[in-house]
C-alpha atoms as one frame of an Amber mdcrd trajectory, in Angstrom:
protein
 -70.161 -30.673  27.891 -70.707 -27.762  30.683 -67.227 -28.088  32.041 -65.909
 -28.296  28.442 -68.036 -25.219  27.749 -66.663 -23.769  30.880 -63.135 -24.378
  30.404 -63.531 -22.704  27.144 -64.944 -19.291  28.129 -61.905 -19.228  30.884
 -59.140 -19.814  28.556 -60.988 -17.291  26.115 -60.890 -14.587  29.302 -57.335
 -15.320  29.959 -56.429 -14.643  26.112 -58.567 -11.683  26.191 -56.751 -10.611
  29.242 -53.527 -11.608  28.074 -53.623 -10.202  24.270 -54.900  -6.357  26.682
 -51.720  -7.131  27.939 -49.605  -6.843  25.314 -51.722  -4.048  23.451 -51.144
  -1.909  26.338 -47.621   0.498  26.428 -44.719  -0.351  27.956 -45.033   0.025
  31.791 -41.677   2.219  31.841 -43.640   4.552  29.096 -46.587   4.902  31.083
 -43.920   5.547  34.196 -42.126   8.149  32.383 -45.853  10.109  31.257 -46.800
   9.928  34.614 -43.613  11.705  36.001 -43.498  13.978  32.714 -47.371  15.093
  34.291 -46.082  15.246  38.055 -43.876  18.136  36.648 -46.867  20.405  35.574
 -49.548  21.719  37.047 -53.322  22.513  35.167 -56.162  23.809  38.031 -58.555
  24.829  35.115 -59.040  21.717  32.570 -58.616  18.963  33.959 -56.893  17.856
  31.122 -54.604  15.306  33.163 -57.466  13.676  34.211 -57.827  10.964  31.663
 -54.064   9.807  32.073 -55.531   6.476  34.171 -55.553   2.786  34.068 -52.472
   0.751  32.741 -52.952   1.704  28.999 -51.285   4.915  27.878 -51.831   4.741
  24.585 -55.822   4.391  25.257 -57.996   7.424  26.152 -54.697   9.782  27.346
 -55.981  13.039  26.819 -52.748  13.924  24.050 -51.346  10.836  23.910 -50.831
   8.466  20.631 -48.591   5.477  19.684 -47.909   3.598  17.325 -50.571   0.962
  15.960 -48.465  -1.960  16.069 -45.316  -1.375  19.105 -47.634   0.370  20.996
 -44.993   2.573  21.568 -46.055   6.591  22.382 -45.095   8.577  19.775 -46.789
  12.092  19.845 -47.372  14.125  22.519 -50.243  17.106  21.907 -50.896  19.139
  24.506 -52.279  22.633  23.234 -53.247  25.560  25.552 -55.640  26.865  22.786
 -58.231  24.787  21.176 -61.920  24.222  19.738 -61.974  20.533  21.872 -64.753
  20.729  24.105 -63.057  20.355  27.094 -61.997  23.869  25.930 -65.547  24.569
  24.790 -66.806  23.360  28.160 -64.566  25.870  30.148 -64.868  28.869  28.423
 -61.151  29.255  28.158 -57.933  29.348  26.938 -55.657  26.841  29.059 -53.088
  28.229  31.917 -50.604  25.382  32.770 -47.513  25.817  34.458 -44.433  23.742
  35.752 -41.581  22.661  33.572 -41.325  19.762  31.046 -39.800  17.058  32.782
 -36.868  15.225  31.081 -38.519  12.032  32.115 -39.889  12.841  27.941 -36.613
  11.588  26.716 -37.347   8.131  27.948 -40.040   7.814  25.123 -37.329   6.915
  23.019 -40.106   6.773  20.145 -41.252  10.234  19.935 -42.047  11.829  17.096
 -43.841  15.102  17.898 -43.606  17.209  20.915 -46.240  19.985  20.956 -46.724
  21.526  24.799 -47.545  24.687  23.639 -49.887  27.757  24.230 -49.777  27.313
  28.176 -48.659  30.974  29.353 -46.712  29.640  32.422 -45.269  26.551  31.815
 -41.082  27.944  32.612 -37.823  25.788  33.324 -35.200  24.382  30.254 -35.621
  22.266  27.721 -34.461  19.039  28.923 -31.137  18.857  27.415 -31.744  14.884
  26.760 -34.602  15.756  23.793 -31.067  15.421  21.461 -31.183  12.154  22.056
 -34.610  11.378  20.547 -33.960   9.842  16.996 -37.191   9.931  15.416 -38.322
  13.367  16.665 -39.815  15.152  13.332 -41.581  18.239  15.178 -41.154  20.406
  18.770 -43.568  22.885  19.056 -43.334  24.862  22.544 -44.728  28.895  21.386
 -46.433  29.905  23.795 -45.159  29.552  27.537 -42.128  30.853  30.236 -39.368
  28.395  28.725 -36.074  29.889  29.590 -32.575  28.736  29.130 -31.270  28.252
  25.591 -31.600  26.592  22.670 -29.807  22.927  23.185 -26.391  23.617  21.543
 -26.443  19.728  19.765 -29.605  20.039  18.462 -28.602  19.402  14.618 -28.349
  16.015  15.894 -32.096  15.674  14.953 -31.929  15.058  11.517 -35.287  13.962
  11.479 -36.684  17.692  12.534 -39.041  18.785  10.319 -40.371  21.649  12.626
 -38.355  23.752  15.281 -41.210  26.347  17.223 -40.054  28.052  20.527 -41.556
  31.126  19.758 -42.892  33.502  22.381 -41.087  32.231  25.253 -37.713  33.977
  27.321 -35.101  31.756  25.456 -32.154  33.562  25.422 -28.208  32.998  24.420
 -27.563  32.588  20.696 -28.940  30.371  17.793 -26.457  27.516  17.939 -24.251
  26.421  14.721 -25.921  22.959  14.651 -29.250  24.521  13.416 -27.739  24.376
  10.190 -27.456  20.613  10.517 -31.360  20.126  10.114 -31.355  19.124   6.935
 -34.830  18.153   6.713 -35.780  21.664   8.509 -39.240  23.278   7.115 -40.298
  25.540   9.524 -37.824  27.586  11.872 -39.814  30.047  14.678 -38.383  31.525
  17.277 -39.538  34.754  17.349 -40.350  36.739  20.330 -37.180  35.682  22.638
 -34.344  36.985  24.341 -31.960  35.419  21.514 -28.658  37.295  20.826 -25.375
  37.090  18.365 -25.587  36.377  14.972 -27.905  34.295  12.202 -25.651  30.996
  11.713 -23.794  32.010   8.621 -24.755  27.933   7.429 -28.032  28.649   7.477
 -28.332  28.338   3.581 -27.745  24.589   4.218 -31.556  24.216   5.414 -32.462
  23.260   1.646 -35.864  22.365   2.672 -36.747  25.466   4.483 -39.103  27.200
   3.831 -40.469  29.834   6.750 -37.664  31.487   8.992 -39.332  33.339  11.583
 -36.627  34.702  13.782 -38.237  38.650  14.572 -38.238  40.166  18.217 -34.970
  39.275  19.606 -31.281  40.455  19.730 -29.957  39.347  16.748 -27.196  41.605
  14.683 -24.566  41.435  12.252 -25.378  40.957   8.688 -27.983  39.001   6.798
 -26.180  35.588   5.474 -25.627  35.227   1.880 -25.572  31.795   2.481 -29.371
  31.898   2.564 -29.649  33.120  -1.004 -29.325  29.283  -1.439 -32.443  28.132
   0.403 -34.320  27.532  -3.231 -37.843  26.775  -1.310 -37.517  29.531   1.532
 -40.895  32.011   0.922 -41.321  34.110   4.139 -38.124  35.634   5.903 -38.424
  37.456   9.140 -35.923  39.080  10.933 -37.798  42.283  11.749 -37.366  44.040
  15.078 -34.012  43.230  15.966 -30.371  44.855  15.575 -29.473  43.312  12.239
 -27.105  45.891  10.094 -25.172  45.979   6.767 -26.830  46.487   3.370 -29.982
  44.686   1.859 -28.362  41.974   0.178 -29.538  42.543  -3.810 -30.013  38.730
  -3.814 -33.213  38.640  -2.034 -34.646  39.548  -5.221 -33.941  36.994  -6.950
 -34.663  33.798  -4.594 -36.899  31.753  -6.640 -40.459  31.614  -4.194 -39.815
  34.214  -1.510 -42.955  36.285  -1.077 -43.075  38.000   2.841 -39.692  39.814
   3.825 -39.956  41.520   6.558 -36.471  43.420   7.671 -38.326  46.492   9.299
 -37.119  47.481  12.842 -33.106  46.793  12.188 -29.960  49.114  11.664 -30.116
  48.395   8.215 -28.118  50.897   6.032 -27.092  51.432   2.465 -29.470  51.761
  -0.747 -32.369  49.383  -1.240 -31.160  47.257  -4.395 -33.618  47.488  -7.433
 -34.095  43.671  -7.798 -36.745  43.586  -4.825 -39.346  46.003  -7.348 -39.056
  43.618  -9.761 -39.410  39.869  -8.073 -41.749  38.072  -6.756 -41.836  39.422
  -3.244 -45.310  40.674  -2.524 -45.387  41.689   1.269 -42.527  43.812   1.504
 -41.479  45.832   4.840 -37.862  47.700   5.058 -39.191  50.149   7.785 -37.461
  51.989  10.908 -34.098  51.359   9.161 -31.517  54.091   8.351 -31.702  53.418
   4.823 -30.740  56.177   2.244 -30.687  57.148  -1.438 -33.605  57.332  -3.697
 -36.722  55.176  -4.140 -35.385  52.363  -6.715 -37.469  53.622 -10.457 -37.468
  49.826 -11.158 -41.688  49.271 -10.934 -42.941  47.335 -13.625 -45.673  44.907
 -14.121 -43.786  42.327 -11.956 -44.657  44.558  -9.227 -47.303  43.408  -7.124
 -47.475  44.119  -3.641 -49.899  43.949  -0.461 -47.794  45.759   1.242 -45.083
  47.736   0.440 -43.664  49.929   3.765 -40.713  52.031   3.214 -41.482  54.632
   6.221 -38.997  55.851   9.328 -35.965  55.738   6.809 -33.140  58.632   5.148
 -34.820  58.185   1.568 -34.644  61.527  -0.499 -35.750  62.416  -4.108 -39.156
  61.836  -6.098 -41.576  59.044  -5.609 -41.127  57.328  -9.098 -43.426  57.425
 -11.957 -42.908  53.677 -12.611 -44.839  52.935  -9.774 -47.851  53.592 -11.120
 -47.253  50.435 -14.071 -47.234  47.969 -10.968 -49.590  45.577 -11.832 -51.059
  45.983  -8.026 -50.124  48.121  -4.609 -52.215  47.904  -1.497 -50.892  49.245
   0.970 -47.816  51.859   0.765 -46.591  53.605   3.594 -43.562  55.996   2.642
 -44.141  58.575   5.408 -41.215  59.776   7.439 -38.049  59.978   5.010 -36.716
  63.141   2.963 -38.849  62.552  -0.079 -39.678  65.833  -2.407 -41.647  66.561
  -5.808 -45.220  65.958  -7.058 -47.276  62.692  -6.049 -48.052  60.693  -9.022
 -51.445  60.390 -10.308 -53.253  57.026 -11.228 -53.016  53.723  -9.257 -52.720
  53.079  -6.377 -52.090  56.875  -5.350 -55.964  57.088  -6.252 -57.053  54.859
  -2.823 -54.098  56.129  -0.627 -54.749  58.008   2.325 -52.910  61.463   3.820
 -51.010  59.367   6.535 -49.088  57.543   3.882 -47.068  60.372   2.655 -47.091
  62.287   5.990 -43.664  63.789   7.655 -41.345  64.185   4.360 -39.314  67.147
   3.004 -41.842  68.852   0.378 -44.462  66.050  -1.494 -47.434  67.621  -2.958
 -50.483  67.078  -4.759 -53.079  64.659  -3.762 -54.250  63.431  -1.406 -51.578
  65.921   0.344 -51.960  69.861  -0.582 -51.867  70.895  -4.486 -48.400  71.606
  -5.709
């Protein structure tokens, strides 16, 4: 009976040990993690030091697979964060290196989030392309140079598309528009010159295009009057010209447009007063002609910033039957006549009507 007993507890220990086995990732994934880490360097955290032992997928600081391959499919490596390794340190993170294109052999990625590191530099590996489930890359936040890979539509999967705040430069390749599953496309703060794809109205499922503080110029594409679920549009502070297209008016959800900070020229077209656009910014443009007298109760605006352009004429009386204005800057243009009375002129202050031609009454000098 012992040695029967005996023999049994062994064989259970070797299935135990054997069923670890196979729970455990691949040995080339846990390879290509370790050389992925090899490429970066974090003196503060200490974040890498969990990556240990044989299983990837258990207790790797960032690290998940999938429940049943085993397979690693996210990657989650954020530079700011309430974890209390953050807590711990008292800190934001500071990592830097470059991302190794040892990633690519993780042939089951879905998500790729290394960002918020401040130094992290190099390319993206060209090779992330080739990942065929990859839904989200995330990488605001560090030194990444280089451009953005020119066959990256072949990701048809990508959901998300965030290089924001780096030093990417060259232009915004064609391809983009082949992301038909697209939601969210950021890549503001960059070195990124040449023109908006003029496809970028095929991104049906788009609905933030963040593309502010770079390079871009040329005119705003009418193809994106088609993106039917697109609600915040940012192109501000970079060298985009040509008139504001009178269909941004009348895209179904857009709410934030903010074109300030351009070479923008022309009249500003009387649908955007009367749509549902509520933060509105057209500043530091050259744009002329009068203030459009198309206010109405469809009018409702946070912010509404019309300053640093050519506009001349009166401030229109239909302004005041918007059903709400908080803030309204039109300082700096060519305005003249008599401020109206009522809302919101009531709750303005001086500066917002400062450095025109000859506006009066209040909150500026009596007429």
């Amino acid at each position: 009976m012992g040695g029967g007993r005996c023999i049994t507890v062994v064989v259970a220990v070797l299935l135990l040990a054997l069923r670890s086995g196979v729970r455990a990732c691949p040995a080339t994934e846990r390879e290509a993690l370790l050389e992925f880490k090899a490429a970066l360097q974090e003196p503060y955290l200490g974040i890498f030091n969990s990556w240990r032992g044989s299983d990837c997928c258990h207790n790797w600081y960032g690290v998940s697979c999938e429940q049943e391959s085993r397979r690693v499919a996210d990657i989650n490596l954020r530079g700011e964060s309430e974890e209390p390794i953050f807590e711990r340190a008292r800190r934001t993170g500071y990592m830097t290196g470059y991302i190794s294109p040892a990633i690519c052999r993780l042939e089951r990625l879905s998500s790729i989030t290394i960002a918020d590191w401040k130094g992290i530099s190099g390319e993206i590996p060209r090779c992330i392309t080739s990942l065929p489930f990859l839904r989200m890359i995330d990488l605001i936040g560090n030194r990444i140079s280089g451009t953005i890979p020119e066959d990256i539509g072949r990701l048809k999967r990508l959901t998300v598309l965030n290089v924001a705040e780096n030093v990417m430069s060259g232009r915004i390749p064609a391809s983009v528009a082949k992301l038909r599953s697209l939601m969210h496309l950021d890549v503001r703060n960059n070195r990124l010159w040449g023109p908006i794809p003029k496809k970028l109205g095929s991104l049906g499922m788009l609905s933030r295009a963040l593309l502010s503080g770079n390079r871009l110029s040329g005119p705003i594409p009418e193809s994106i009057s088609k993106i039917y679920r697109l609600a915040d549009l940012d192109v501000s502070g970079n060298e985009i010209s040509g008139p504001i297209p009178e269909w941004l008016g009348k895209m179904g959800v857009l709410s934030t447009v903010n074109l300030d900070m351009n070479k923008l020229s022309g009249e500003i077209p009387l649908s955007l007063f009367s749509s549902g656009i509520s933060d509105l910014n057209l500043s530091r443009n050259a744009l002329e002609g009068n203030i459009p007298d198309a206010f109405g109760v469809r009018s409702y605006f946070t912010v509404l910033d019309l300053s640093y352009n050519n506009l001349r004429g009166p401030i229109p009386f239909s302004i005041s039957s918007a059903s709400y204005i908080g803030h309204l800057d039109l300082s700096h243009n060519h305005l003249c006549g008599k401020i109206p009375l009522g809302p919101p002129f009531d709750h303005l202050q001086p500066s917002s009507f400062l450095h025109n031609d000859c506006l009066c009454g209040k909150p500026l000098k009596p007429c």
